[in-house]
N, CA, C and O atoms as CSV, one atom per row, in Angstrom:
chain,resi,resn,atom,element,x,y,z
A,1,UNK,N,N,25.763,-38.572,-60.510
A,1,UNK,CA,C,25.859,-37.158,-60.238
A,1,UNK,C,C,24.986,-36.419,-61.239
A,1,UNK,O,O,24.985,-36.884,-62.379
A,2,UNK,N,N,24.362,-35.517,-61.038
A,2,UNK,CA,C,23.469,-34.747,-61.191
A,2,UNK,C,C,24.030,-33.494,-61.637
A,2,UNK,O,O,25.052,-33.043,-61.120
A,3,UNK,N,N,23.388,-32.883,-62.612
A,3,UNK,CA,C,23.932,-31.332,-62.976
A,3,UNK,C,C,22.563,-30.429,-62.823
A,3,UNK,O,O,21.439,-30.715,-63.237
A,4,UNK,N,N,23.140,-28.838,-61.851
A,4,UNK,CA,C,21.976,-28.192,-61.743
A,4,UNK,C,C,22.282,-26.831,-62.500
A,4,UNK,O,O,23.465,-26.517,-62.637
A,5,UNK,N,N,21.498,-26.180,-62.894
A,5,UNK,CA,C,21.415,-24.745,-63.344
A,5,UNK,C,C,21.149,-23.418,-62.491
A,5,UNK,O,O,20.007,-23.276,-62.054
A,6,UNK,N,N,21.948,-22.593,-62.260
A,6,UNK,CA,C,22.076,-21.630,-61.014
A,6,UNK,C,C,22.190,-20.054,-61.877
A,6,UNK,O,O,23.046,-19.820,-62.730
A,7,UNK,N,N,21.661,-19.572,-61.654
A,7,UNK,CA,C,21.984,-18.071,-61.954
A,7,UNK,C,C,23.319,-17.609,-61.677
A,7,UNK,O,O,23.907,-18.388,-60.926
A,8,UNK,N,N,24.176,-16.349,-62.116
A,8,UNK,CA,C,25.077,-16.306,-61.827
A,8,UNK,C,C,25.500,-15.845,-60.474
A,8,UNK,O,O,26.463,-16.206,-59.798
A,9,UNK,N,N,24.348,-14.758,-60.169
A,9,UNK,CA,C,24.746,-14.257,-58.358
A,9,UNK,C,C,24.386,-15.477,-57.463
A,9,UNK,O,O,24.530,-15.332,-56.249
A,10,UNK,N,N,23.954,-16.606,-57.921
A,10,UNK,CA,C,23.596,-17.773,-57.028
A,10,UNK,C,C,25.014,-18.360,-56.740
A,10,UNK,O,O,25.594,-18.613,-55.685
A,11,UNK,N,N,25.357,-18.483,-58.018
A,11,UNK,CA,C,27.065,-19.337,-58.014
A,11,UNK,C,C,27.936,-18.591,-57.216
A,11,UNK,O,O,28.605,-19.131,-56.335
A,12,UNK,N,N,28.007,-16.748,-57.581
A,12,UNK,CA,C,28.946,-16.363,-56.949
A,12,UNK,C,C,28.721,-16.705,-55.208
A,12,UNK,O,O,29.696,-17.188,-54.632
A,13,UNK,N,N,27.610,-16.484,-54.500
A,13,UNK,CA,C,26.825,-16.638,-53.763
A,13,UNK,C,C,27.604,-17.849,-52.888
A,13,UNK,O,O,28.132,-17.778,-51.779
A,14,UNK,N,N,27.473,-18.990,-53.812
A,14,UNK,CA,C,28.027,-20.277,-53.365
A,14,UNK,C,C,29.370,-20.577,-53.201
A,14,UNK,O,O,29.819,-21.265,-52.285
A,15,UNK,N,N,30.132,-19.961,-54.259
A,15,UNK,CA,C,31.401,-19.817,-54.328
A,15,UNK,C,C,32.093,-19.179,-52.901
A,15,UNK,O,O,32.897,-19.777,-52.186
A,16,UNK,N,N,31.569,-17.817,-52.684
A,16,UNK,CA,C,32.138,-17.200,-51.668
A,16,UNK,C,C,31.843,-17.958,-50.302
A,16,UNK,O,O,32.714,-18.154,-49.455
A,17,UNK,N,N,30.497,-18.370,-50.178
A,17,UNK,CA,C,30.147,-19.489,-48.985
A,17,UNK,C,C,31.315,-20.798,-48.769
A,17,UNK,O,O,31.851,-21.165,-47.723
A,18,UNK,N,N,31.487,-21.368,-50.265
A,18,UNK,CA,C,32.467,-22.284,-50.040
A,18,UNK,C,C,33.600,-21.544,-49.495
A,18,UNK,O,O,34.024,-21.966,-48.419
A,19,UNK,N,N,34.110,-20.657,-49.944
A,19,UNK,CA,C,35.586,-20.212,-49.402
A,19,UNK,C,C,35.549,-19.662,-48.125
A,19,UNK,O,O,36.584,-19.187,-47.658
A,20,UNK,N,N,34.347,-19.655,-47.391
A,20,UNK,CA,C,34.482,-19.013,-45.753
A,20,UNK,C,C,34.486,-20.481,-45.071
A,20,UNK,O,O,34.934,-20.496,-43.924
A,21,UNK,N,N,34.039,-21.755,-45.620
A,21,UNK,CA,C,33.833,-23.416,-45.149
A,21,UNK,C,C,35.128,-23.228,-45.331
A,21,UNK,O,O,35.832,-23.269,-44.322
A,22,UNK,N,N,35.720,-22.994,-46.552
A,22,UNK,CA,C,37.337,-23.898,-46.431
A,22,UNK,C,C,38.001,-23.419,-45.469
A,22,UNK,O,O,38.677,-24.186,-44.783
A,23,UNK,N,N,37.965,-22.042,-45.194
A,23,UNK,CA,C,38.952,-21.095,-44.266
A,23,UNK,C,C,38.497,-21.873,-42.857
A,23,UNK,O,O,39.311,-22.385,-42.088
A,24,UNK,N,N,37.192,-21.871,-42.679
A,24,UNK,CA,C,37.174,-22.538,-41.691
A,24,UNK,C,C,37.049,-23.752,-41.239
A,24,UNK,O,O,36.833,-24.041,-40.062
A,25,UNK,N,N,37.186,-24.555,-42.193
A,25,UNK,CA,C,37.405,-26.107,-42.007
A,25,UNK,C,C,38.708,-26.482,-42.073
A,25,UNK,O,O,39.054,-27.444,-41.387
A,26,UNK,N,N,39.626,-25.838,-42.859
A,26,UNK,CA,C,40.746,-26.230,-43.394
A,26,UNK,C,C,41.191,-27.468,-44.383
A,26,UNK,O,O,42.125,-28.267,-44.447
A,27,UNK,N,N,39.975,-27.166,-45.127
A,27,UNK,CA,C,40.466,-28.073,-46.776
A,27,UNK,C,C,39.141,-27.616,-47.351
A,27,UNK,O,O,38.147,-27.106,-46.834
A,28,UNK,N,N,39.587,-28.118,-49.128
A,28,UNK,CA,C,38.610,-27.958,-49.834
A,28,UNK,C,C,37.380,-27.991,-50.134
A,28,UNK,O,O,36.987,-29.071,-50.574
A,29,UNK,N,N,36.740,-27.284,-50.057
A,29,UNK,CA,C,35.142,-27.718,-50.166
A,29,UNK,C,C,34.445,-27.442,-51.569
A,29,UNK,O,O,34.629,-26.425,-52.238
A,30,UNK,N,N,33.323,-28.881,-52.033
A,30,UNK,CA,C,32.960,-28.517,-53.069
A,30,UNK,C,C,31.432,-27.790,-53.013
A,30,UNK,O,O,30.897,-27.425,-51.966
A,31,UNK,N,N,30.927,-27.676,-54.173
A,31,UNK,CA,C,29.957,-26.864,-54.450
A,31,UNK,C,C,29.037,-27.872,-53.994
A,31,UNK,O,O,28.059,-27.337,-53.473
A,32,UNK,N,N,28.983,-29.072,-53.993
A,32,UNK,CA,C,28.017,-30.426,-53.371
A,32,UNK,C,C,27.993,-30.013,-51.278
A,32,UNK,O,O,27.070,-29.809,-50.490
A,33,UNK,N,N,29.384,-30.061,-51.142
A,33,UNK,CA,C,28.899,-29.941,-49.649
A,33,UNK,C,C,28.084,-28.443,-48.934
A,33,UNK,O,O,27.420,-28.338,-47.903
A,34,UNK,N,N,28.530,-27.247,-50.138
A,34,UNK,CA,C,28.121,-25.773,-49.613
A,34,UNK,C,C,26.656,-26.031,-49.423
A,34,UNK,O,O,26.081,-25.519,-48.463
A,35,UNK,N,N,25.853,-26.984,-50.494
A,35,UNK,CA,C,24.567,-27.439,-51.064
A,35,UNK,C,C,24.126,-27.699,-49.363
A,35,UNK,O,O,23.324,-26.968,-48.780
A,36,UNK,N,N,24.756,-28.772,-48.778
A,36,UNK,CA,C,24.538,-29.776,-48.034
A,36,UNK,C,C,24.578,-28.843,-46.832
A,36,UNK,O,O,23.614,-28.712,-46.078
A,37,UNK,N,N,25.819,-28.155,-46.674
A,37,UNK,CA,C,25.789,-27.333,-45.060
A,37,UNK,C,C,24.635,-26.210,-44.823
A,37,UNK,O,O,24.192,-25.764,-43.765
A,38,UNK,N,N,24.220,-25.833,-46.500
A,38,UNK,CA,C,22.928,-24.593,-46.357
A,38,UNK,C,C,21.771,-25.534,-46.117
A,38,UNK,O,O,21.007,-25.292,-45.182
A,39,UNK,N,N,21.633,-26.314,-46.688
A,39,UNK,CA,C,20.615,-27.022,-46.237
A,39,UNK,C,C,20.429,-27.640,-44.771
A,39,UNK,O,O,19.276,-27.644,-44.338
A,40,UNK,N,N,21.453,-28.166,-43.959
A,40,UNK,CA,C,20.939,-28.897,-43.022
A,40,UNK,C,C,21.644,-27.114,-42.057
A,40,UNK,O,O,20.732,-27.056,-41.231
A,41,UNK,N,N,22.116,-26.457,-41.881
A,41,UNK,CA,C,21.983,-25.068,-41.264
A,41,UNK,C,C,20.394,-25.006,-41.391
A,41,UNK,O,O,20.526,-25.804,-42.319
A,42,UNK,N,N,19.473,-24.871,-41.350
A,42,UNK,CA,C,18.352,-24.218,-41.537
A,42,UNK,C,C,17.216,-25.467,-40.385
A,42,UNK,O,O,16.112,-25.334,-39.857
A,43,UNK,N,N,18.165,-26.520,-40.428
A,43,UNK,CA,C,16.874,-27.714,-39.940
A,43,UNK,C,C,17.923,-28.285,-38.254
A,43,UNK,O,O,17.381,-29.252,-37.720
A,44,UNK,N,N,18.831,-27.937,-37.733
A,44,UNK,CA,C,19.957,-28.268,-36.977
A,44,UNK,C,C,19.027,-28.704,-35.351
A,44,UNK,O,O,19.368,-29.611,-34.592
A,45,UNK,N,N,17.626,-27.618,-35.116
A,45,UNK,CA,C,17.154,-27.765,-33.908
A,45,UNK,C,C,15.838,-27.787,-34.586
A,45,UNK,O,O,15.743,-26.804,-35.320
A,46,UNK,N,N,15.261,-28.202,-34.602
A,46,UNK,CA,C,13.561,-27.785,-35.392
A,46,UNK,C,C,13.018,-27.274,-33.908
A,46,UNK,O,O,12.347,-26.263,-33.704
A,47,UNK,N,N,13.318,-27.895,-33.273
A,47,UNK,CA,C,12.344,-28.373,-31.773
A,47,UNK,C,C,12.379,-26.527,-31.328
A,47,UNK,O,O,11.339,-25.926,-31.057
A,48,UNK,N,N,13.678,-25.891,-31.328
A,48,UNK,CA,C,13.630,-24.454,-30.649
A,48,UNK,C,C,12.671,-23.833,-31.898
A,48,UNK,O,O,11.865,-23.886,-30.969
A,49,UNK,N,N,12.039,-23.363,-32.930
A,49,UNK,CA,C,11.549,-23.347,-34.159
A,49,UNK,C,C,10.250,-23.625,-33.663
A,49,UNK,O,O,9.510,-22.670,-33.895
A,50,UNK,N,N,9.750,-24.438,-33.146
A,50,UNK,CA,C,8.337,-25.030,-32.715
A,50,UNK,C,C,8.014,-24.275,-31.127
A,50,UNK,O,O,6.878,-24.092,-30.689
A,51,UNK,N,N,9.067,-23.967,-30.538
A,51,UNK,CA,C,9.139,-23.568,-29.246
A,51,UNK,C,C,8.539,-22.019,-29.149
A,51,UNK,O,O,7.859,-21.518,-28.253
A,52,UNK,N,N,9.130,-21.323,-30.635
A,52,UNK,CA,C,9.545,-20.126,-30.743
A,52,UNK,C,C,8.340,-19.436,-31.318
A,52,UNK,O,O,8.040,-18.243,-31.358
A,53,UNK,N,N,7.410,-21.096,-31.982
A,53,UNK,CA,C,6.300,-20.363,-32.941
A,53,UNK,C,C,5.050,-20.283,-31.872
A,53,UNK,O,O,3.956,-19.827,-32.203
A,54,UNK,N,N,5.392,-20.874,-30.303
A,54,UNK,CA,C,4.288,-21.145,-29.891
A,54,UNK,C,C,3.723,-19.839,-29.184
A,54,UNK,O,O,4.444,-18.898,-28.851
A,55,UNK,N,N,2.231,-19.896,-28.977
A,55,UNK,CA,C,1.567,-18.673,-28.857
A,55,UNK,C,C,2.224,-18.409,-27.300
A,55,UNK,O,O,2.860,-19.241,-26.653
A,56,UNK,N,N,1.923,-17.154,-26.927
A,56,UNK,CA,C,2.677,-16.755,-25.258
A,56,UNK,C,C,1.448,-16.378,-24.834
A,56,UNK,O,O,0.572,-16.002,-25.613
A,57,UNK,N,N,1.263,-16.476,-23.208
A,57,UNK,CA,C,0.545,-16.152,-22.587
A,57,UNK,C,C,-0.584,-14.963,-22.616
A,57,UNK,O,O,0.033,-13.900,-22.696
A,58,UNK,N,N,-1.389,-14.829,-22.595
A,58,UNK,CA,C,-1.781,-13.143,-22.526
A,58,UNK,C,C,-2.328,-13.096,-24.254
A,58,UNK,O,O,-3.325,-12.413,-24.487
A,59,UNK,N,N,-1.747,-13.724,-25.245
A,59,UNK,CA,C,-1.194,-13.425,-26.382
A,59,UNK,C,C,-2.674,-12.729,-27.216
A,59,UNK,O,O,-2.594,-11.628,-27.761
A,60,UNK,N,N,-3.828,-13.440,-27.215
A,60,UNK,CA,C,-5.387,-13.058,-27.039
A,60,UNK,C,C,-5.532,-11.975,-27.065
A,60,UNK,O,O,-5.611,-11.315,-28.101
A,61,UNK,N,N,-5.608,-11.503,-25.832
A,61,UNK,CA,C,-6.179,-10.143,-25.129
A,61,UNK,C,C,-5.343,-9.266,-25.884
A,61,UNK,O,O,-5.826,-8.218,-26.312
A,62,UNK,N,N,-4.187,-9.553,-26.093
A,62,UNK,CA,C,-3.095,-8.661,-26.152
A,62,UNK,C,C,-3.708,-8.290,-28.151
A,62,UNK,O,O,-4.132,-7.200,-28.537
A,63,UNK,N,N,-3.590,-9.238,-28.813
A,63,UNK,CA,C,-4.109,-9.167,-29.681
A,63,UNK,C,C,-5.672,-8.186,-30.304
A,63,UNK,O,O,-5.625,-7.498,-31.324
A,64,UNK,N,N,-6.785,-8.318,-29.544
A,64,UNK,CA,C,-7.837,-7.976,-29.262
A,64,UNK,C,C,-7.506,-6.376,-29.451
A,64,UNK,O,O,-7.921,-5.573,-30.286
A,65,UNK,N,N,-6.246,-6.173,-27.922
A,65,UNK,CA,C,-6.476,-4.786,-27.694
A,65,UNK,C,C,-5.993,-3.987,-28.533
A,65,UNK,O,O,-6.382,-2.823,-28.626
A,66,UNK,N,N,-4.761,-4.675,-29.512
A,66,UNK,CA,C,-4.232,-3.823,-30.882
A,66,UNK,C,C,-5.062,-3.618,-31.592
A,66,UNK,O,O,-5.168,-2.508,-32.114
A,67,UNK,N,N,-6.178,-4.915,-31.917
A,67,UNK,CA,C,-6.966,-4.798,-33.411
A,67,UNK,C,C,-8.023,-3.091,-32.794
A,67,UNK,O,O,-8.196,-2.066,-33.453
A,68,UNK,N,N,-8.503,-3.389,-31.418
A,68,UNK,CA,C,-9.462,-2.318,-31.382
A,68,UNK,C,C,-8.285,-0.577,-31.105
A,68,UNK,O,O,-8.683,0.586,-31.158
A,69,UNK,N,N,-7.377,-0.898,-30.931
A,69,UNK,CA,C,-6.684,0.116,-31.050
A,69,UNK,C,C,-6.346,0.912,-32.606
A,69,UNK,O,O,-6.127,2.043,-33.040
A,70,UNK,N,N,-6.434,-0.106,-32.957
A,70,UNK,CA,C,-6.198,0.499,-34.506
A,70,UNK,C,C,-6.910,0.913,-35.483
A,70,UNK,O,O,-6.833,1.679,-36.443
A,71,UNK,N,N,-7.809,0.027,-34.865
A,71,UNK,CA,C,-9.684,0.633,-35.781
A,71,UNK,C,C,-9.545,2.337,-34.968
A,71,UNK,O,O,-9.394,3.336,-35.671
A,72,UNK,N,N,-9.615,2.411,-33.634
A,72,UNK,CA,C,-9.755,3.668,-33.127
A,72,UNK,C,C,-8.668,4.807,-33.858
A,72,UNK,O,O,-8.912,5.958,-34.222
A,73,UNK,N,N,-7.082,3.850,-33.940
A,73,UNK,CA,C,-6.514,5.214,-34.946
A,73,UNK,C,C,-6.901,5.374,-36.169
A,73,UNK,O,O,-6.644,6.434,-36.739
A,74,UNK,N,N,-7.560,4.410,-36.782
A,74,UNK,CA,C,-8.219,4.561,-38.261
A,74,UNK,C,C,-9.221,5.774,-38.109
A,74,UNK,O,O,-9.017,6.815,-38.734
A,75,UNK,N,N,-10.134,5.647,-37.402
A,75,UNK,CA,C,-11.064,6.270,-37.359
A,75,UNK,C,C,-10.679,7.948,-36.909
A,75,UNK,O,O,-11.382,8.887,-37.282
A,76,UNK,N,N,-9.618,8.094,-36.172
A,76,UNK,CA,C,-9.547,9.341,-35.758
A,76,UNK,C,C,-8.889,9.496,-37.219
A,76,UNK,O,O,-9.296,10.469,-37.854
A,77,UNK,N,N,-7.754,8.528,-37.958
A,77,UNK,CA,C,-7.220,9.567,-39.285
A,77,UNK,C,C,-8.479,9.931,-40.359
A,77,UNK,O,O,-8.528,10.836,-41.193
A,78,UNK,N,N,-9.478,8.888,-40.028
A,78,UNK,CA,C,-10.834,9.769,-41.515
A,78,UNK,C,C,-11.251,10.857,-41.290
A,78,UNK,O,O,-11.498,11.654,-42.195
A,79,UNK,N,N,-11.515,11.274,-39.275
A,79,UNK,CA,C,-12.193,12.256,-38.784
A,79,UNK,C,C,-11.062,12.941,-38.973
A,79,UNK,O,O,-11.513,14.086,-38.968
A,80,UNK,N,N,-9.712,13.068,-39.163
A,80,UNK,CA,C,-8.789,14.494,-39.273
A,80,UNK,C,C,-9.148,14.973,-40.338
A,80,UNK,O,O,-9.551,16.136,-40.370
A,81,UNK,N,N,-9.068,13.874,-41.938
A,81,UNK,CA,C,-8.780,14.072,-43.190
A,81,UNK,C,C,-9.926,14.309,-43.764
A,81,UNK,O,O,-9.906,14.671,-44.941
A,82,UNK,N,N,-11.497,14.125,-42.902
A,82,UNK,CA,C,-12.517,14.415,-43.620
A,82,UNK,C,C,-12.985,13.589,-44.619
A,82,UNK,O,O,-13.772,13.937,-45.499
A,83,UNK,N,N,-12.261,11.954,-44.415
A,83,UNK,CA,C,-12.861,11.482,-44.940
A,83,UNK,C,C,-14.127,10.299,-44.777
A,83,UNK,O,O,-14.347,9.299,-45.460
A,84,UNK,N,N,-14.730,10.760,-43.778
A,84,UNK,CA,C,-15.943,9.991,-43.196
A,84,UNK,C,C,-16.918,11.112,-43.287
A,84,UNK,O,O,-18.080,10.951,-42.914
């Protein structure tokens, strides 16, 4: 077993996490499993994560038409402010 060093709002952090596991597990939980449930919470589906990052249809154009949209509001705020 291993000893780690945590800040104190980290511990409280962990502490209170453990006590919503126990309530809802119904027994004790240590500061090793809170470790373990935050960690594998985050990795449970990767596959929807990969699904979610993928580009959508259209996504291009759609892109394109913001960037030139925004140069155009740039340009009208220099021509308000006088600074062009």
């Amino acid at each position: 077993m291993s000893t780690i060093s945590v800040t104190k709002d980290v511990k409280e952090a962990l502490l209170r996490i453990a006590s919503e596991l126990q309530t809802r597990w119904g027994r004790r939980v240590d500061l090793n499993e809170v470790i373990r449930y935050l960690i594998n919470k985050g990795v449970k589906k990767p596959d929807l994560l990969d699904k979610a990052c993928e580009p959508i249809e259209g996504f291009g154009e759609a892109y394109k038409e913001l960037k030139e949209e925004r140069r155009k509001d740039e340009e009208r705020a220099f021509r308000k402010f006088g600074l062009r």
